[in-house]
Backbone bond lengths (Angstrom), bond angles and torsions (degrees), N, CA, C in turn:
res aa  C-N    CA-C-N  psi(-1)  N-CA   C-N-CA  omega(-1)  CA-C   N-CA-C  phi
1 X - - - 1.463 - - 1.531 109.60 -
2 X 1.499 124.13 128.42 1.162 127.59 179.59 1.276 111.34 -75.38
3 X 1.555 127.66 124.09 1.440 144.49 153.09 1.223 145.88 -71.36
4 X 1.951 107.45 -17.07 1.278 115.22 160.90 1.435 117.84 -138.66
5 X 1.349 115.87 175.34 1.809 90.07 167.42 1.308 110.08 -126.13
6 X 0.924 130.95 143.31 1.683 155.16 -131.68 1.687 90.87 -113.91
7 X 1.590 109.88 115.21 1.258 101.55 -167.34 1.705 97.83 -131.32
8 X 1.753 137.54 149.19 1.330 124.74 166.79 1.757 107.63 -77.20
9 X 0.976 134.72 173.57 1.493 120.86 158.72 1.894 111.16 -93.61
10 X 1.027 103.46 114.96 1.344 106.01 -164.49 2.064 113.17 -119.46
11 X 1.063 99.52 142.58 1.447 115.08 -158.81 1.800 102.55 -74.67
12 X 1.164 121.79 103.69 1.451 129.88 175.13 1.473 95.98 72.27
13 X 1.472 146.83 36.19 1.026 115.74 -152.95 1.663 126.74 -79.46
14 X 1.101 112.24 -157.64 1.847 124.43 -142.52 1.403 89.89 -80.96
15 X 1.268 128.23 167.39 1.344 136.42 131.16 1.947 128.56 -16.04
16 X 0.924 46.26 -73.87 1.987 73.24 -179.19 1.473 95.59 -24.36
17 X 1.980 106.84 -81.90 1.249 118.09 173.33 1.756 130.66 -20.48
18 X 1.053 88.40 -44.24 1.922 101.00 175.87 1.330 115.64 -84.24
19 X 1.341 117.51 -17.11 1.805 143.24 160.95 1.697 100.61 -45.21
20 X 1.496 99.48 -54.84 1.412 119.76 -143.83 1.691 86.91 -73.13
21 X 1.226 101.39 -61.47 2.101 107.59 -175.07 1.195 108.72 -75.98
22 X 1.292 128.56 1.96 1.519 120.60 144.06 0.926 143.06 -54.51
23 X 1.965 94.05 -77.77 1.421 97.24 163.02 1.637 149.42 -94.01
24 X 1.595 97.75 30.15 1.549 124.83 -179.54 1.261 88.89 -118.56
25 X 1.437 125.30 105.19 1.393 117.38 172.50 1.754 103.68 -86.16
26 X 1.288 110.01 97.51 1.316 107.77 -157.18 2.050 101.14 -147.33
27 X 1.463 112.77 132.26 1.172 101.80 175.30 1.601 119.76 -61.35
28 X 1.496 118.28 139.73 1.239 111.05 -162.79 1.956 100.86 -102.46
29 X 1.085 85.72 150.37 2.033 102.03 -174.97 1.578 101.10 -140.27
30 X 1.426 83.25 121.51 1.635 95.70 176.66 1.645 114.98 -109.88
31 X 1.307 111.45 147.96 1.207 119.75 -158.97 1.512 111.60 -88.14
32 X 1.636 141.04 90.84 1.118 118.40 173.59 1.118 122.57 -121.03
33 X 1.678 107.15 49.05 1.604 108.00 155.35 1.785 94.52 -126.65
34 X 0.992 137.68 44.13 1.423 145.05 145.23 1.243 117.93 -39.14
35 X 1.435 137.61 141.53 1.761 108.98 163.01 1.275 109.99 -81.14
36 X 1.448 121.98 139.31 1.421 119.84 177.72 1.533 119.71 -41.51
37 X 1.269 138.68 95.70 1.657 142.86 174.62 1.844 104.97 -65.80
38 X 1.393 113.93 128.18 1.140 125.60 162.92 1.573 102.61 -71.01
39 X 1.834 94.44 166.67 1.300 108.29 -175.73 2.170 140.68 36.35
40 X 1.528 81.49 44.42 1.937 94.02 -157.21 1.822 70.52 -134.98
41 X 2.027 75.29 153.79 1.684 104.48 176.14 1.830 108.74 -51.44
42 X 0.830 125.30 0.14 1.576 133.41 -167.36 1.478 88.33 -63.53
43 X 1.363 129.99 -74.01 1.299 145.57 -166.32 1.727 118.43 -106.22
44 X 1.432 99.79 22.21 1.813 99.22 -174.07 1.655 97.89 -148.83
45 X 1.365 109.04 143.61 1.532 107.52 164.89 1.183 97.76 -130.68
46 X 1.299 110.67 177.99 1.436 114.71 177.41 1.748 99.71 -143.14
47 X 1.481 116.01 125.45 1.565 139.17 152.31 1.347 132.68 -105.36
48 X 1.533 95.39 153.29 1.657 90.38 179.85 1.511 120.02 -101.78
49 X 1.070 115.22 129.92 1.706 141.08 159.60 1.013 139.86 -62.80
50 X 1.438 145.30 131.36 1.188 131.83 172.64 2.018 117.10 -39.30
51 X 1.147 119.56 -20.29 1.525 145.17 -155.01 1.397 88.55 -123.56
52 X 1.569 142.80 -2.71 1.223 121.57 171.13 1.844 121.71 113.99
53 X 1.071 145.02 -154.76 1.123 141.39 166.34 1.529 96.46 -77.88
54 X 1.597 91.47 133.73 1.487 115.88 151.58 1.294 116.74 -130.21
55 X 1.895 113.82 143.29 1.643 104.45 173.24 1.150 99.50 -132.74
56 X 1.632 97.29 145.65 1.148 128.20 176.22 1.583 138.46 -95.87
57 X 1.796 123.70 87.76 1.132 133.56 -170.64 1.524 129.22 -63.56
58 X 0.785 127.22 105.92 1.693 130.09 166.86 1.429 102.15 -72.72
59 X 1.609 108.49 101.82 1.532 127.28 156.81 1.721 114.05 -43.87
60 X 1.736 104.87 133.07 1.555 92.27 170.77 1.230 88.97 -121.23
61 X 1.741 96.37 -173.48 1.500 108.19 172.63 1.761 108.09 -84.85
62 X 1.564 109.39 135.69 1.395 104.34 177.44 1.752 111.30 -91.11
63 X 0.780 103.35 113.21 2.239 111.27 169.69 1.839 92.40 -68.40
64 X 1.510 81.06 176.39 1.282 99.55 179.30 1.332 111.27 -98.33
65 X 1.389 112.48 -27.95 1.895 117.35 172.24 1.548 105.51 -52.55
66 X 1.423 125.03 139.64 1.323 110.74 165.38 1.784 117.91 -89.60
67 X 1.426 108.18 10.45 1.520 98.77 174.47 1.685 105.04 -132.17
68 X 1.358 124.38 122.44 1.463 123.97 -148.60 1.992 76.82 -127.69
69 X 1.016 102.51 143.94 1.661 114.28 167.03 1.362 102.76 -71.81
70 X 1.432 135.58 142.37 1.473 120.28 175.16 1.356 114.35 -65.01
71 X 1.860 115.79 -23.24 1.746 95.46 173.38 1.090 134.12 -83.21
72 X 1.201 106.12 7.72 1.942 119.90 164.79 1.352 110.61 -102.86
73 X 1.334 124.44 5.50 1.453 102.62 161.92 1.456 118.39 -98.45
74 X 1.452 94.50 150.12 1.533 117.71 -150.84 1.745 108.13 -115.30
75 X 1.419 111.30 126.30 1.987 124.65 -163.25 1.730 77.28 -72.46
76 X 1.358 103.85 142.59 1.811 122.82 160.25 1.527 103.56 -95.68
77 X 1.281 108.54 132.95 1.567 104.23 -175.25 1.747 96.32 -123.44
78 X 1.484 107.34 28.57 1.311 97.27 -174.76 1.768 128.22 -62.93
79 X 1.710 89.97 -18.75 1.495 119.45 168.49 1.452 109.68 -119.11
80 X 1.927 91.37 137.93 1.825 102.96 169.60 1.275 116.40 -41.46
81 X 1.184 139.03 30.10 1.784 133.71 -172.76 1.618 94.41 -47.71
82 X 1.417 118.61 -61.55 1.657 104.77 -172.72 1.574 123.01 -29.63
83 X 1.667 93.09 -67.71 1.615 105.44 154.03 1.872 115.56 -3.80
84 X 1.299 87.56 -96.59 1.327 116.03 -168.29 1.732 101.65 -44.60
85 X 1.310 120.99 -65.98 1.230 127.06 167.47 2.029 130.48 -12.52
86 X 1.373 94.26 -69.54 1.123 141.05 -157.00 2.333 95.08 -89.91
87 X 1.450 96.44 -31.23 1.690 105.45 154.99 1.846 108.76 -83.49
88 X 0.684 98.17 -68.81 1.567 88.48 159.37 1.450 135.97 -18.56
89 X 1.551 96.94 -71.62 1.427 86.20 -176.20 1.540 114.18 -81.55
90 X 0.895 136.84 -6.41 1.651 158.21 163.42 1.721 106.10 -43.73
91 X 1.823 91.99 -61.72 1.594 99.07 179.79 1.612 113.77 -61.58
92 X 1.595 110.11 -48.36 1.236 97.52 -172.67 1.867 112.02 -85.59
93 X 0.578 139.47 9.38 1.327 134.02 -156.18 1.980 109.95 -150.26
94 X 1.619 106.09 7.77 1.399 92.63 -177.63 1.630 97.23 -95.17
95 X 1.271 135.47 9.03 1.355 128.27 173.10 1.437 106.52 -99.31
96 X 1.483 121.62 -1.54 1.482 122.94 -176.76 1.379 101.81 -53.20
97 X 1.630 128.91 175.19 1.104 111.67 149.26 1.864 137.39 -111.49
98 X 1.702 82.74 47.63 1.562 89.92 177.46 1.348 109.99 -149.82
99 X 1.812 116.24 8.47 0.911 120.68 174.94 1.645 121.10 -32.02
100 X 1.568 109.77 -66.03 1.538 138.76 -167.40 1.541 77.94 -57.20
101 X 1.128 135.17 -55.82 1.703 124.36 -143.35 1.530 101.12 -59.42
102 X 1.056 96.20 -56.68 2.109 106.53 171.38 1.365 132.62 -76.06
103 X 1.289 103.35 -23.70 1.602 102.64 -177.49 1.192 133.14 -28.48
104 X 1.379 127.87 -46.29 1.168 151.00 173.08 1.619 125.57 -44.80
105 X 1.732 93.04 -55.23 1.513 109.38 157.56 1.447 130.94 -53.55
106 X 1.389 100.35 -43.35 1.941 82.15 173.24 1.232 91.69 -127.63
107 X 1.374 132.78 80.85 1.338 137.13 149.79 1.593 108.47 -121.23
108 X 1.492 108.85 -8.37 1.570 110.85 -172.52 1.895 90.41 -93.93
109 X 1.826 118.27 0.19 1.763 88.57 161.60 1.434 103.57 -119.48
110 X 1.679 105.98 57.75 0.790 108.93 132.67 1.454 140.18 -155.66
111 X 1.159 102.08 20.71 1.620 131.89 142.01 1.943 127.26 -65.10
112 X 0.925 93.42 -55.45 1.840 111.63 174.08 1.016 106.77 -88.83
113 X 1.494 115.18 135.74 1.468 130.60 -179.73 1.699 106.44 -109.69
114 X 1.526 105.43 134.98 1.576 109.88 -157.39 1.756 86.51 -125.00
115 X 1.002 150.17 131.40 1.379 161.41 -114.69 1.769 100.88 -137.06
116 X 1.717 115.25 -18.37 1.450 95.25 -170.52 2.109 74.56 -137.80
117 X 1.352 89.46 144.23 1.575 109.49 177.23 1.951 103.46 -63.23
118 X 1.053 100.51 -42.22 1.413 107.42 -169.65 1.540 100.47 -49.44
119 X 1.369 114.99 -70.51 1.551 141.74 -172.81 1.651 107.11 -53.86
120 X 1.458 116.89 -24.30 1.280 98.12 176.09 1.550 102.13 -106.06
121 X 1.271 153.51 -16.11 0.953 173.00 -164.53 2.039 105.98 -78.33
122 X 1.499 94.69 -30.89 1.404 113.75 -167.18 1.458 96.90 -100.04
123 X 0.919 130.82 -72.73 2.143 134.45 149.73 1.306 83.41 -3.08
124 X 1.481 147.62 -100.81 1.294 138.66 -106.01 1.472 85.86 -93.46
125 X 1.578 118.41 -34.64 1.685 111.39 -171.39 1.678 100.56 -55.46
126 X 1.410 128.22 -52.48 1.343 148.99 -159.55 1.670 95.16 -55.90
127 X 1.516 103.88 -47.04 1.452 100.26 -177.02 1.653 126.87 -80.64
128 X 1.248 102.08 -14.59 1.336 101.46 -165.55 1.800 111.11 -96.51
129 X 1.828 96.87 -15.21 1.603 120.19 162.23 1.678 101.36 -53.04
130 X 1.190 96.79 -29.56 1.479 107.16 -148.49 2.155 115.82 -79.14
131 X 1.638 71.25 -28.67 1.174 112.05 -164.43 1.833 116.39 -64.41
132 X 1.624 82.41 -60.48 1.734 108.41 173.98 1.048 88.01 -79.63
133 X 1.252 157.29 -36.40 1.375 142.68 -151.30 1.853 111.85 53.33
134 X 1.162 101.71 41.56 1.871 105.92 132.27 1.245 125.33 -86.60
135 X 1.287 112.70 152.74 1.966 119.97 -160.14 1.592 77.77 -131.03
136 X 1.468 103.23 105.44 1.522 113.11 144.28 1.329 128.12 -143.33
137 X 1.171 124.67 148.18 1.606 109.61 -175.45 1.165 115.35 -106.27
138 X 1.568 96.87 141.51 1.615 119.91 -165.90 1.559 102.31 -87.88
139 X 1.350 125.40 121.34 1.510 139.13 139.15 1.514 139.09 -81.61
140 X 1.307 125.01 173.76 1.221 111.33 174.06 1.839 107.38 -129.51
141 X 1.292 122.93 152.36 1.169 118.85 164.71 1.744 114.42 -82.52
142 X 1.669 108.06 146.74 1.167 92.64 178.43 1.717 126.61 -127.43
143 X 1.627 87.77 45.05 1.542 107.16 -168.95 1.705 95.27 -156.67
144 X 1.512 114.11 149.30 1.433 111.08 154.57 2.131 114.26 -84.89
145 X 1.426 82.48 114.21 1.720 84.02 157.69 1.736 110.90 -125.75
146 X 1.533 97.36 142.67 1.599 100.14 171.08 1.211 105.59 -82.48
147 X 1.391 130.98 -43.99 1.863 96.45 -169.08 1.605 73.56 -128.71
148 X 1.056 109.28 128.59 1.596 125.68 -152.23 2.032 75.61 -113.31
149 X 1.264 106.93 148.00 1.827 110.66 178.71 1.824 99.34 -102.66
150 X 1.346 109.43 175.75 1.846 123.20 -166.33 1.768 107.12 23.87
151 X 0.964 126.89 21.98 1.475 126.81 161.45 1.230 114.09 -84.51
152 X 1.713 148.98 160.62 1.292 141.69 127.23 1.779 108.26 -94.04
153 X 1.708 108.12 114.68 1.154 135.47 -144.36 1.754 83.46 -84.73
154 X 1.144 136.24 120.80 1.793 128.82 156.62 1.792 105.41 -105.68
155 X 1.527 100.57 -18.68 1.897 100.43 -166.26 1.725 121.59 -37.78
156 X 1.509 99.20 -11.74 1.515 96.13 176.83 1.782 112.15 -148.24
157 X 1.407 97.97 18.57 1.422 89.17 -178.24 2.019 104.73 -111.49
158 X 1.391 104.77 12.24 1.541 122.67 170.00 1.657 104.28 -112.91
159 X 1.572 98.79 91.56 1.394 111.86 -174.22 1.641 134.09 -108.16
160 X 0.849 161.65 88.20 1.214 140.70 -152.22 1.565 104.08 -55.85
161 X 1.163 120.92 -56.87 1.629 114.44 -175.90 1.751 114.65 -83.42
162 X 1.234 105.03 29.73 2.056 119.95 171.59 1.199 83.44 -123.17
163 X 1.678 109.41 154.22 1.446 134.37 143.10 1.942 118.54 -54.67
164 X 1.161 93.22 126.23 1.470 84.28 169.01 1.459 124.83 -46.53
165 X 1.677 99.53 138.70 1.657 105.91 -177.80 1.809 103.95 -77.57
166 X 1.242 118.69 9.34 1.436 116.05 162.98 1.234 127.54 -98.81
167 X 1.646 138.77 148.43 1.197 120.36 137.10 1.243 140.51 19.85
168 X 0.755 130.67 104.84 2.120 121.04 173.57 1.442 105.95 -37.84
169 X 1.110 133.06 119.53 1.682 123.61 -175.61 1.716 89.80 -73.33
170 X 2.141 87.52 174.21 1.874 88.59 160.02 1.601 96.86 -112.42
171 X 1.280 95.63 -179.48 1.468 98.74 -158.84 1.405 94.65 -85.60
172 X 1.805 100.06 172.68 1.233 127.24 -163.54 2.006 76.20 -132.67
173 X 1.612 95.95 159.28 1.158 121.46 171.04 1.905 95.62 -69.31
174 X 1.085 110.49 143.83 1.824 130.39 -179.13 1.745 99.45 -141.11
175 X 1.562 118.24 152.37 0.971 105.26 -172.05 1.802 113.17 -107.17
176 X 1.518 92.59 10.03 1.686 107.70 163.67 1.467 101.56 -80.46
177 X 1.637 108.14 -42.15 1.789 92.66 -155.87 1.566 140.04 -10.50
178 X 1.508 117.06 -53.37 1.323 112.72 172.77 1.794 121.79 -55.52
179 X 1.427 115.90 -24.31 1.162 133.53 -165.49 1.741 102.49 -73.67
180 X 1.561 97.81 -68.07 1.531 121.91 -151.53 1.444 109.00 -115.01
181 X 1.280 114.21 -8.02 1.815 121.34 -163.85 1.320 116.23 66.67
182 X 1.524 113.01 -162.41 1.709 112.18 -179.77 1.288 113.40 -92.38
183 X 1.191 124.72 113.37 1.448 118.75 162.70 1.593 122.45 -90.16
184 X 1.569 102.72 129.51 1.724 92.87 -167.69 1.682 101.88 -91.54
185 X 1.143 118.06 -178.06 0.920 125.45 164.59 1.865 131.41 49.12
186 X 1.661 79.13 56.70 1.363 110.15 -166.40 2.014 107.36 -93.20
187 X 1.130 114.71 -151.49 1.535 94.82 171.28 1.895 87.02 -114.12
188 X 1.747 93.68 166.44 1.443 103.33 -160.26 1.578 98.62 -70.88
189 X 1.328 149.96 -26.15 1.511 141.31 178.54 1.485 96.76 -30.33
190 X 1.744 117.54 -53.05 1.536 118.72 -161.83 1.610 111.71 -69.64
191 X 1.192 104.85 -24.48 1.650 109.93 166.37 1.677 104.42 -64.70
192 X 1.381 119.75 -78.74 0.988 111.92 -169.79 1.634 121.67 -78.54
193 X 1.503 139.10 14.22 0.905 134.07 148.75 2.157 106.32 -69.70
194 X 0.852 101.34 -42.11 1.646 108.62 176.16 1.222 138.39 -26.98
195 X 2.408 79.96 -68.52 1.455 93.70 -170.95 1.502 101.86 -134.12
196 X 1.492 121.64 16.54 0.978 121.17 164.62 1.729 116.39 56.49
197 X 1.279 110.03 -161.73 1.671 102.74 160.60 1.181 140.99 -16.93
198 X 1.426 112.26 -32.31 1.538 124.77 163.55 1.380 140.08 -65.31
199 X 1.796 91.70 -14.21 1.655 114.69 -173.96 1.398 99.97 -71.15
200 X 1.202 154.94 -4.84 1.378 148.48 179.11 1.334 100.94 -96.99
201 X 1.055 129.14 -38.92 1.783 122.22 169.25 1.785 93.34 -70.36
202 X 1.039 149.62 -42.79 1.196 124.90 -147.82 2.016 94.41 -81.68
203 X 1.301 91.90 -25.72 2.166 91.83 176.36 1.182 95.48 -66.90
């Protein structure tokens, strides 16, 4: 029987993810001796646009090792990405109707510069727990294991290029809809810019 749930630290992450610590009422442990995986929600979200999904990458620093623990990898700020980011989500999401209610909350990551991907990645998880108001407590692993035993493992089955390991959701109001339709499995800001307070009934 699994006792915790095995989580990556992932950047704005998906729906799905908040699916997962919903309905596993399970203390959550995040993995930060993983090797850093290219192209995964770790460093990408994805929102919707008038023009459709757009995602948004947080640049790191590249080493020369090809296997970096995720808590030593380090955000490159050699470019305004916050900037750019933080215009983004403004454009798509300031007609939501809960934009204004939150703004405040995650506009400070992107003002402050946080030096390790892990640590800021973990801030937004802390807040967005915070947010829905689920109470779970966050751990850390302090070893890499691949098939780690009494865990339920999600670190790679929340994919951007996999189908969600959930259900097809039903839709939630989006503020493209008439434009673009519903896109599921977006990152959770677009849930809770949406529906606000309601986003914990919709997990």
């Amino acid at each position: 029987m699994s006792t915790q749930l095995l989580l990556s630290a992932t950047y704005l992450p998906p729906v799905s993810y908040f699916h997962a610590i919903y309905q596993h009422d399970l203390p959550i442990v995040l993995d930060k001796y993983e090797h850093y995986p290219k192209q995964t929600y770790r460093t990408r979200a994805k929102i919707a646009t008038a023009n459709g999904i757009l995602e948004l990458f947080v640049p790191i620093v590249h080493g020369r090792k090809e296997h970096v623990a995720m808590k030593d990898v380090r955000i490159n700020y050699d470019h305004d990405w916050q900037r750019l980011h933080w215009q983004s989500l403004q454009t798509a999401y300031r007609s939501s109707a809960y934009f204004e209610f939150y703004e405040d909350e995650f506009e400070q990551f992107y003002e402050k510069k946080c030096e390790f991907l892990f640590d800021y990645n973990l801030s937004q998880l802390e807040l967005i727990l915070k947010l829905l108001k689920i109470n779970r407590s966050i751990s850390f692993t302090d070893s890499y294991e691949k098939a780690p035993s009494g865990v339920l493992d999600y670190r790679n089955l929340i994919h951007p290029k996999k189908p969600s390991v959930f259900e097809t959701p039903k839709p939630y109001y989006q503020v493209f809809n008439d434009r673009v339709g519903f896109i599921p499995e977006l990152s959770i800001i677009d849930l809770i810019f949406n529906q606000g307070p309601q986003s914990k009934n919709y997990l």
